[in-house]
ZADO-1210 file (C-alpha; in nm, 4 decimals, padded with zeros to 6 digits):
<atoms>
<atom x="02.3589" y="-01.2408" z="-00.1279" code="UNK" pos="1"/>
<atom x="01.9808" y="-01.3386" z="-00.2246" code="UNK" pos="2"/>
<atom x="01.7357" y="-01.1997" z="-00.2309" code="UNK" pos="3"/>
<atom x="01.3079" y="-01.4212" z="-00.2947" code="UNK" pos="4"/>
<atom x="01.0000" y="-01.1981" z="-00.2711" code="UNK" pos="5"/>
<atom x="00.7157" y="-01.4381" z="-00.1444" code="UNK" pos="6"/>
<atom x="00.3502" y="-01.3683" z="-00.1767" code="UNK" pos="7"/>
<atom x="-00.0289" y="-01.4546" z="-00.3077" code="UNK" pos="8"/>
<atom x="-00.0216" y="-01.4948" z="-00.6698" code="UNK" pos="9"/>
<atom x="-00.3728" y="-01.4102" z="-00.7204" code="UNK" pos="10"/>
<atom x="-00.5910" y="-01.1214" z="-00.5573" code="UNK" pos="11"/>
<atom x="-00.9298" y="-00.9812" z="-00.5821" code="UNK" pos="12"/>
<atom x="-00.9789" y="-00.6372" z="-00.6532" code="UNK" pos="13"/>
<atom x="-01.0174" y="-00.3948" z="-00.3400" code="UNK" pos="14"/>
<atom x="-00.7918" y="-00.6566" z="-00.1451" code="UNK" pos="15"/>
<atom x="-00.4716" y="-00.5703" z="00.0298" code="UNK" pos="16"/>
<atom x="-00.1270" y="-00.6784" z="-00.0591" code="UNK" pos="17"/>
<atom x="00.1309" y="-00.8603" z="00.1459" code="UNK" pos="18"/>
<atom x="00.5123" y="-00.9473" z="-00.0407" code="UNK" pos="19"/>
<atom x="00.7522" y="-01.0369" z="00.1492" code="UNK" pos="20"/>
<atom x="01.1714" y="-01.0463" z="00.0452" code="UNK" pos="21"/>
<atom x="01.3947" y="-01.2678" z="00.2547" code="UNK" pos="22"/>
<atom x="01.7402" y="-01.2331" z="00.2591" code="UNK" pos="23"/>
<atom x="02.0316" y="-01.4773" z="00.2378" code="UNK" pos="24"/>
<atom x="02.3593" y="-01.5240" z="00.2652" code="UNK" pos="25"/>
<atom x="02.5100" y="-01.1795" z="00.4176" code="UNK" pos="26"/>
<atom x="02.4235" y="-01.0588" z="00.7476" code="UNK" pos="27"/>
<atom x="02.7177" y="-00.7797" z="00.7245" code="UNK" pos="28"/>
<atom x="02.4597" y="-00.4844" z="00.7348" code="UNK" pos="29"/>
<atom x="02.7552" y="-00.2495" z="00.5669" code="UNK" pos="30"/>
<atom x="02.7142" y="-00.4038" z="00.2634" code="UNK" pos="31"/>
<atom x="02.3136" y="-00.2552" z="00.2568" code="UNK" pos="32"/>
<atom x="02.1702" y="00.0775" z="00.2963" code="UNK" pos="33"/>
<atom x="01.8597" y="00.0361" z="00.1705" code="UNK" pos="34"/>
<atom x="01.5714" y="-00.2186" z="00.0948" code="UNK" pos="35"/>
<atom x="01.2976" y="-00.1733" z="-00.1536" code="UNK" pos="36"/>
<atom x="01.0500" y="-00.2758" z="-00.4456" code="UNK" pos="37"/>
<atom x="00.9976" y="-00.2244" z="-00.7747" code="UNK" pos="38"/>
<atom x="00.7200" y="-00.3531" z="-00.9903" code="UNK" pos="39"/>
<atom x="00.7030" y="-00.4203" z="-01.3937" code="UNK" pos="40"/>
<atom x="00.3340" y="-00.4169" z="-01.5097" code="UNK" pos="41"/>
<atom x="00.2811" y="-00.6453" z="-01.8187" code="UNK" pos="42"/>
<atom x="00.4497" y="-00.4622" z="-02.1643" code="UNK" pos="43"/>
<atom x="00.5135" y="-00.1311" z="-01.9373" code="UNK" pos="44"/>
<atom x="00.8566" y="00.0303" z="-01.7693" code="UNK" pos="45"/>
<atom x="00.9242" y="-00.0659" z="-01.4050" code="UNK" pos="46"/>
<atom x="00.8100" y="00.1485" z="-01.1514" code="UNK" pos="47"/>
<atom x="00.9957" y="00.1899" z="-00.8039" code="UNK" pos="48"/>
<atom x="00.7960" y="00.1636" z="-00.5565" code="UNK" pos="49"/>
<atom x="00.9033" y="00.2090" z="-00.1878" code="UNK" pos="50"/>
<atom x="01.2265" y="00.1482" z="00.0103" code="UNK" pos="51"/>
<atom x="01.3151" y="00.1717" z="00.3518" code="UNK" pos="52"/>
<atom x="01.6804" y="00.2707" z="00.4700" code="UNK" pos="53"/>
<atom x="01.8896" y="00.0906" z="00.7351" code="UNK" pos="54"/>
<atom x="01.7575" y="00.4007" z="00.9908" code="UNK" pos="55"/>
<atom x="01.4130" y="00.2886" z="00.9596" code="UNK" pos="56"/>
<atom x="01.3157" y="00.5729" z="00.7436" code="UNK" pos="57"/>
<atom x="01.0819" y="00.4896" z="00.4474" code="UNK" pos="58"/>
<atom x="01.0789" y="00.6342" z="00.0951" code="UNK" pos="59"/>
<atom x="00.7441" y="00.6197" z="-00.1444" code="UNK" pos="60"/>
<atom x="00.6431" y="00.6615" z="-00.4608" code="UNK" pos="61"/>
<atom x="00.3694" y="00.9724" z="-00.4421" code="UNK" pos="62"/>
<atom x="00.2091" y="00.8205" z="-00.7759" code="UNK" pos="63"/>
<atom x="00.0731" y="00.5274" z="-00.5916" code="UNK" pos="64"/>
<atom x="-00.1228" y="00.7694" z="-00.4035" code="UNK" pos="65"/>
<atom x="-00.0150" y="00.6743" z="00.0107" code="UNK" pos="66"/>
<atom x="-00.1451" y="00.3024" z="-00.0741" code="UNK" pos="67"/>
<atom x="00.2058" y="00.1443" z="00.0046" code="UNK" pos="68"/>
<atom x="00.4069" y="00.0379" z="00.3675" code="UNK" pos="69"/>
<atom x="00.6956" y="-00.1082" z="00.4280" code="UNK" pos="70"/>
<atom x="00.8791" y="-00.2868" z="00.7326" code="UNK" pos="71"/>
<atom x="01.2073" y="-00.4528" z="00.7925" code="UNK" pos="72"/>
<atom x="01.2307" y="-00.7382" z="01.0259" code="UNK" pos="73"/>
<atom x="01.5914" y="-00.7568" z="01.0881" code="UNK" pos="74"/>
<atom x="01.5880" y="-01.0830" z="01.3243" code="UNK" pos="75"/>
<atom x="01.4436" y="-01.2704" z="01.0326" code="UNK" pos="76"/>
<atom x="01.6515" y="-01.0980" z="00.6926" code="UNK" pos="77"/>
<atom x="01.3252" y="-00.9615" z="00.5527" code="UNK" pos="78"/>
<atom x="01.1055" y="-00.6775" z="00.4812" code="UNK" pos="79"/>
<atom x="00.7825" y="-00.6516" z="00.3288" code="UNK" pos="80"/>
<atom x="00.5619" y="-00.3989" z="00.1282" code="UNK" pos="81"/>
<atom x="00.2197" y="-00.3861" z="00.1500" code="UNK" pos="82"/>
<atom x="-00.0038" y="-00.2286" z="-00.1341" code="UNK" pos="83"/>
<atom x="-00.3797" y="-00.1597" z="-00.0280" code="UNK" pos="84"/>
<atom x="-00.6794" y="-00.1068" z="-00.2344" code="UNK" pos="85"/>
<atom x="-00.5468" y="-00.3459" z="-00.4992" code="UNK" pos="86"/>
<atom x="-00.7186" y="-00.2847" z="-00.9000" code="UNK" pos="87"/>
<atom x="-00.6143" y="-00.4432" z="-01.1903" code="UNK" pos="88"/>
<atom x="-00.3637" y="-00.2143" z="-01.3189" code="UNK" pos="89"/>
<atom x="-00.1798" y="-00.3312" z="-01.0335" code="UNK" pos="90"/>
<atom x="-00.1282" y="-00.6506" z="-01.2081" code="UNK" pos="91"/>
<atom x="00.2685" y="-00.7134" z="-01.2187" code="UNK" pos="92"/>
<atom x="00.5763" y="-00.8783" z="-01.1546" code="UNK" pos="93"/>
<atom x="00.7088" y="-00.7236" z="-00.8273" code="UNK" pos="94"/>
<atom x="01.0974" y="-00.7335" z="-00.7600" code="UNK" pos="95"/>
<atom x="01.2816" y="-00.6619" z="-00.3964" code="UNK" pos="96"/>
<atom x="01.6189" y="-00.5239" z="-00.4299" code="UNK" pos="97"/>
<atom x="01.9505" y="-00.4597" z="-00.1875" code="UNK" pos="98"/>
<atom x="02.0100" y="-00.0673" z="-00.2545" code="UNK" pos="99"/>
<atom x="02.3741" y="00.0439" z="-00.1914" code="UNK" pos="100"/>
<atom x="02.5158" y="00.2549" z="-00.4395" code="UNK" pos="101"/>
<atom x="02.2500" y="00.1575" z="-00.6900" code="UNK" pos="102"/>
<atom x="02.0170" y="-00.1498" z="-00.6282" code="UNK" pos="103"/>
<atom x="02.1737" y="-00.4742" z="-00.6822" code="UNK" pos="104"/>
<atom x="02.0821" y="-00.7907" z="-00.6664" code="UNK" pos="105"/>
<atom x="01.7871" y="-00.8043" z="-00.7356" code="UNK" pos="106"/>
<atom x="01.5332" y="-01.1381" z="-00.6395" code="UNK" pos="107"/>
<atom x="01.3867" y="-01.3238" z="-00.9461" code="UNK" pos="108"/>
<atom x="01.0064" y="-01.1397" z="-00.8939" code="UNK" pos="109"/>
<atom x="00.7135" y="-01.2806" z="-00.8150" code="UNK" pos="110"/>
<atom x="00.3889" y="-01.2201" z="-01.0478" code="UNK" pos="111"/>
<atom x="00.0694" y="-01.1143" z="-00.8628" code="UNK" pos="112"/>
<atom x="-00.2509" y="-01.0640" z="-01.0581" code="UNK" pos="113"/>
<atom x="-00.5585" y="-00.9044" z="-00.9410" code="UNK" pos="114"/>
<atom x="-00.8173" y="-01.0683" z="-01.1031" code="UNK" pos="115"/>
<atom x="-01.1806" y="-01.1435" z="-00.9841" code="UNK" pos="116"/>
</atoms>
């Protein structure tokens, strides 16, 4: 399985966020229970972010203060977070990830800067 997040690379403060993961190469949905995000701001530890389970059901990070959704769209493999109110400490790499029994694979990330 593979996973590619998609998205702007660039964003202007106070924007919203659109990233977008899409799925290859296993449509067995046994081998996933959950879907989510993490992000790795530059020289700092990741931070999860938000998932969303196989149910439906989403999980969040309270420390991003509500500004996070996330959907699955199962008839085209992907699911994407949104982040709202973007600021420049939201400057990162932001990774998608398969979650069953720990979260594995992971996609490659995809840098998004919010920059004026």
């Amino acid at each position: 399985v593979q996973l590619q997040e998609s998205g702007p690379g660039l964003v202007k403060p106070s924007q919203a966020l659109s990233l977008t993961c899409t799925v290859s190469g296993d449509s067995n949905p046994a081998n996933a229970a959950a879907w989510g995000w993490t992000r790795q701001p530059p020289g700092k530890e990741p931070e999860w972010m938000r998932a969303i389970d196989t149910s439906g059901s989403s999980y969040y990070n309270p420390t991003l203060n509500n500004r996070t959704s996330i959907s699955r769209d199962t008839s085209k493999n992907q699911f994407t977070l949104q982040l709202s109110s973007l600021a420049p400490r939201d400057t990162a790499v932001y990774y998608c990830a398969r979650g069953k029994e720990g979260w594995s694979p992971w996609g490659q990330g995809t840098q998004v800067t919010v920059s004026s």
